[in-house]
C-alpha positions as CSV (number, residue, x, y, z in Angstrom):
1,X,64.4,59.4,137.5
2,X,67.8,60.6,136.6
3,X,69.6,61.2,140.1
4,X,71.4,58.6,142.3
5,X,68.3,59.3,144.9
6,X,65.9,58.0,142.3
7,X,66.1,54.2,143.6
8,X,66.7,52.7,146.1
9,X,69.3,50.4,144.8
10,X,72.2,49.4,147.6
11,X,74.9,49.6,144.6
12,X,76.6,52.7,143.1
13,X,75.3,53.0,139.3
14,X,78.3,52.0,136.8
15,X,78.2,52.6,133.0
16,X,79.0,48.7,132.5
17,X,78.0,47.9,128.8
18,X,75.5,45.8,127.8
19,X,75.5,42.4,127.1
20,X,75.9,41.8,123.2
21,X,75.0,38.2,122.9
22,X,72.0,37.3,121.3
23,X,71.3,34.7,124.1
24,X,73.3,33.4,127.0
25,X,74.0,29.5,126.7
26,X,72.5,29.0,130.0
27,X,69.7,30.9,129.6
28,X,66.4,29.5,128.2
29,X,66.0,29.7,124.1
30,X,62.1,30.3,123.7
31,X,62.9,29.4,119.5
32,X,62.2,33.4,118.4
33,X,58.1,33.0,120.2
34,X,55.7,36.0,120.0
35,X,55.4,37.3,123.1
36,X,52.5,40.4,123.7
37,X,53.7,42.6,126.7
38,X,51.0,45.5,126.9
39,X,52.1,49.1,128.8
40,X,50.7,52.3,129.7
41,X,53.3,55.0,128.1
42,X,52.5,57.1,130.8
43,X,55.3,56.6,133.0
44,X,58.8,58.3,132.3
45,X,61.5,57.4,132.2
46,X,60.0,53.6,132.9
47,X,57.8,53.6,129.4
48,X,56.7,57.3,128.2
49,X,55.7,58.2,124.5
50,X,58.5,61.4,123.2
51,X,58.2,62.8,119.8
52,X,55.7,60.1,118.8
53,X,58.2,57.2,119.9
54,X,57.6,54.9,122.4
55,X,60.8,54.7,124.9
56,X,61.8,54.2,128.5
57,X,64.1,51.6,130.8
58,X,61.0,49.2,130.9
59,X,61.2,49.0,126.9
60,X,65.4,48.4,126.7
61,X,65.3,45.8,129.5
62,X,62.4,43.8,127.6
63,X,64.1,44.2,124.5
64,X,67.7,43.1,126.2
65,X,65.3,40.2,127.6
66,X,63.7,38.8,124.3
67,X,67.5,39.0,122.4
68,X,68.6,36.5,125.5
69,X,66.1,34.4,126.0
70,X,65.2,34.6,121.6
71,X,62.0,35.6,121.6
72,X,59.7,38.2,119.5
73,X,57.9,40.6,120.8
74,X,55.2,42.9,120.2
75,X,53.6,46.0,122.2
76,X,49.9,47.1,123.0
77,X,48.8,49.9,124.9
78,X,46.4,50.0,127.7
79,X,44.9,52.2,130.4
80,X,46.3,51.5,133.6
81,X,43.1,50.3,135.5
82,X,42.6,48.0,132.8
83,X,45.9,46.3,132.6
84,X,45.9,43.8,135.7
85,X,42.6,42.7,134.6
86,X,43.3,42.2,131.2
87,X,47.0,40.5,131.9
88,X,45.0,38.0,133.8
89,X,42.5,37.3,131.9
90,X,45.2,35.9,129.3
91,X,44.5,38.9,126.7
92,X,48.3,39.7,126.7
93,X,51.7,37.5,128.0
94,X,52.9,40.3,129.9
95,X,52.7,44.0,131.5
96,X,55.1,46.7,132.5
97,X,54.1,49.8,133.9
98,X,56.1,50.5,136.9
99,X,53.9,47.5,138.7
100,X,54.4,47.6,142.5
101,X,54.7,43.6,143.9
102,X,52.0,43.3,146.0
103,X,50.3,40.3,147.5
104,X,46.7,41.2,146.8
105,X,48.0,41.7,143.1
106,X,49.4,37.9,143.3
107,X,45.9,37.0,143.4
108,X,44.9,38.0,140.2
109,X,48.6,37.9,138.3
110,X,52.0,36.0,138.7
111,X,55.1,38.6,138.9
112,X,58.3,38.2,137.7
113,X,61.0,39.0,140.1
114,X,61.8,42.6,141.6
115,X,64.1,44.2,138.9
116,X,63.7,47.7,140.4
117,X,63.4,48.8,144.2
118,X,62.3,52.3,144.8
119,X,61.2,54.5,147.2
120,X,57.9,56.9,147.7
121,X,58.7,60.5,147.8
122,X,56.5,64.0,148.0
123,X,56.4,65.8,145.4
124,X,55.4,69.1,145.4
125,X,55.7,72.3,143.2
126,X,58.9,74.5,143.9
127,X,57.7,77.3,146.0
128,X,55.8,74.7,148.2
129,X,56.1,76.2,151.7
130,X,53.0,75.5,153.7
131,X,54.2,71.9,155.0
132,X,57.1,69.8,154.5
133,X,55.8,66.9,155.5
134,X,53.5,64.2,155.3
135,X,51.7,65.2,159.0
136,X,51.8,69.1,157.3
137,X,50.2,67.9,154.6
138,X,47.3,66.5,156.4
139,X,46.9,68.7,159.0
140,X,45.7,71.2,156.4
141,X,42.3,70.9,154.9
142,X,42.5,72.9,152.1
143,X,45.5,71.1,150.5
144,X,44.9,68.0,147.9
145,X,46.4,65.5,146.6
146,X,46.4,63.6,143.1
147,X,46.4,59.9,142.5
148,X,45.6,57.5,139.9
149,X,43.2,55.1,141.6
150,X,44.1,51.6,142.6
151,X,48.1,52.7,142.1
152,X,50.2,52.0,145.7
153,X,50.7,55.8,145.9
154,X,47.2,56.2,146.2
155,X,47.2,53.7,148.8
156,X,50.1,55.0,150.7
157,X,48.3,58.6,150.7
158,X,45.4,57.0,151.8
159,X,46.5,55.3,154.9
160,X,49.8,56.6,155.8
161,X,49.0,60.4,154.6
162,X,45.7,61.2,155.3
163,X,42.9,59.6,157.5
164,X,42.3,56.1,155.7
165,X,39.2,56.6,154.0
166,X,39.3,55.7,150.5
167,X,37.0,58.2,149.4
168,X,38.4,61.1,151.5
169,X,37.5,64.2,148.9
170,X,41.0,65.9,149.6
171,X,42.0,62.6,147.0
172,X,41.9,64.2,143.7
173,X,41.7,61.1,140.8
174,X,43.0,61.4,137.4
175,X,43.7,59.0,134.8
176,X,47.4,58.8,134.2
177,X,50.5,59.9,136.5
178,X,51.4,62.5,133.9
179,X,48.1,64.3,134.4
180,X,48.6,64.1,138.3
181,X,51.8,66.3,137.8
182,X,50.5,68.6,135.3
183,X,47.5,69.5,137.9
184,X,50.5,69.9,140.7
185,X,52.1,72.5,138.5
186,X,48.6,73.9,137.4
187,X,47.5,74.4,141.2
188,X,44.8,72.2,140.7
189,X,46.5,70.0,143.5
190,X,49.6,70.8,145.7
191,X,50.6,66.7,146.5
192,X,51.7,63.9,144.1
193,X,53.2,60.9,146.0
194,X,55.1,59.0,143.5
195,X,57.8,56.6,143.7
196,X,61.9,58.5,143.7
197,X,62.6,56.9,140.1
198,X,59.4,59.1,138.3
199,X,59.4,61.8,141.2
200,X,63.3,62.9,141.1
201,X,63.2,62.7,137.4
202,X,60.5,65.5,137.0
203,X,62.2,67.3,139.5
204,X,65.2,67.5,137.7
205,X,63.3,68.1,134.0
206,X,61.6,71.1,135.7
207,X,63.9,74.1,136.3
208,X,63.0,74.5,139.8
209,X,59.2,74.4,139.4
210,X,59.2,71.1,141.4
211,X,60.8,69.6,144.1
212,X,60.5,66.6,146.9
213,X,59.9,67.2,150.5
214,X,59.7,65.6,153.9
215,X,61.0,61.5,154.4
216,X,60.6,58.5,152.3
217,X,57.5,56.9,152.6
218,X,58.9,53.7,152.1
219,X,60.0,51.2,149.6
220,X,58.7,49.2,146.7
221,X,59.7,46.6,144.3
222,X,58.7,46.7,140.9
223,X,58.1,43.6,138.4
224,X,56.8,42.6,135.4
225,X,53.3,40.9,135.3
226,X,52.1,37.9,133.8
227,X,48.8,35.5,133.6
228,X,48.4,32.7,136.5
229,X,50.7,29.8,136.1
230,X,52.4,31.6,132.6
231,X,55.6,30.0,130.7
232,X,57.3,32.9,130.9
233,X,57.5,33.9,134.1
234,X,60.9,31.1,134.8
235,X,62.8,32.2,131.5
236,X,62.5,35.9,132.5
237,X,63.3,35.8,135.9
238,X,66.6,34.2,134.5
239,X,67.1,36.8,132.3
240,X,66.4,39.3,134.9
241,X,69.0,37.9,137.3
242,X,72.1,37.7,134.1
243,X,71.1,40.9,133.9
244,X,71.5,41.8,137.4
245,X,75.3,39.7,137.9
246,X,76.4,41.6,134.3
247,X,76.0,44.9,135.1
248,X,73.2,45.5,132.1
249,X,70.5,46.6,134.8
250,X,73.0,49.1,136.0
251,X,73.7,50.2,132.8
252,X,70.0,50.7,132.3
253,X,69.8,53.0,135.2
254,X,72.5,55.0,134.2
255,X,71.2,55.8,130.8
256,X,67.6,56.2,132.3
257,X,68.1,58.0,135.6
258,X,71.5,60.2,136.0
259,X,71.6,60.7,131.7
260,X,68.5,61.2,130.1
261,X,66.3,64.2,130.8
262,X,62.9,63.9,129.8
263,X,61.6,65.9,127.1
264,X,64.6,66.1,125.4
């Protein structure tokens, strides 16, 4: 989350400020609408609850969106195998969570466009030394692995970790990320695939009782998620790509992956 191997973004991060205009003249004026975007808080340093406050990159980019585009908006929490289905069933405008852009999810929801690309990492506790790899990992039977279910890193352990059965026992589910990484540095587990933004960022906020091993397991793009055929999908997708050509999204990374430590 905080080092420059967190994303996989092609640019150097800058400390460009952010925009101060309420709203760019070329950008959409929504006329101060309510807009309900619904998160997890379970996802540092994308949307995480600290010292009973609700922060996180996700949170300053919406809130750097709704002063462009003029629009109000107000935040619900939901479990994370509950959010897709709820988004499109038109209970809330929009989600964040760290959403992986998949076509199978396109189905269900429309997405914004990608305003994060990351990559999927291993992340194992410190003194880790029975595999560094993905093909160590597997070759082992004893050794487990955590995953929320229905999350791409569950997927990802699935078919390009283990054997491709979706049930495999060496799959151990919780509910939220978090609780993944906590069982990691319990024991209870000994693998946590994760993408580089949250997997770096615990690394670095945990004094060398974690750390990330063998290659990338590839990329994914991240977006914000919205009911079928939604309003808001156009407006924020310009706001996304101001954001983008200004430098703000930069800025964001900055301050969320190379500044800010989590927990403090």
């Amino acid at each position: 989350m905080k080092l420059t191997a967190a994303i996989g973004l092609a640019a150097a991060l800058i400390s460009a400020p952010f925009a101060s205009v309420a709203f760019a003249a070329d950008l959409p004026d929504l006329g101060g609408k309510e807009v309900s975007v619904v998160t997890e808080n379970a996802y540092p340093p994308l949307q995480f609850m600290q010292d009973g406050v609700a922060i996180g990159w996700e949170y300053d980019a919406m809130a750097e969106i709704a002063k462009r585009l003029n629009m109000t908006v107000g935040y619900e929490n939901i479990s994370w195998d509950a959010m897709i289905p709820a988004v499109s069933e038109g209970q809330f405008d929009i989600g964040m969570t760290g959403i992986t852009i998949r076509d199978d999810r396109k189905e269900k929801v429309d997405f914004s466009d990608a305003y994060m690309r990351s990559e999927m990492v291993m992340l194992v506790r410190g003194d880790e030394a029975r595999f560094s790899d993905a093909a160590g990992f597997a070759a082992n039977d004893d050794l487990l692995m955590a995953a929320q279910p229905g999350t791409t890193p569950f997927y990802v352990g699935v078919y390009e970790v283990l054997d491709g059965n979706e049930a495999n026992p060496r799959i151990k589910m919780f509910e939220t990320f978090g609780a993944g990484v906590q069982a990691l540095r319990n024991g209870d587990v000994d693998l946590v695939l994760t993408d580089g933004t949250a997997g770096n960022g615990y690394v670095a906020a945990s004094a060398g009782g974690l750390k990330i091993v063998g290659d990338k397991l590839g990329t994914e793009d991240f977006g914000f998620i919205f009911p079928k055929g939604s309003e808001f999908v156009a407006p924020i997708n310009a706001a996304i790509a101001a954001m983008q050509a200004d430098g703000t999204i930069e800025a964001l990374n900055k301050k969320w992956f190379l500044d800010f430590k989590v927990g403090g």
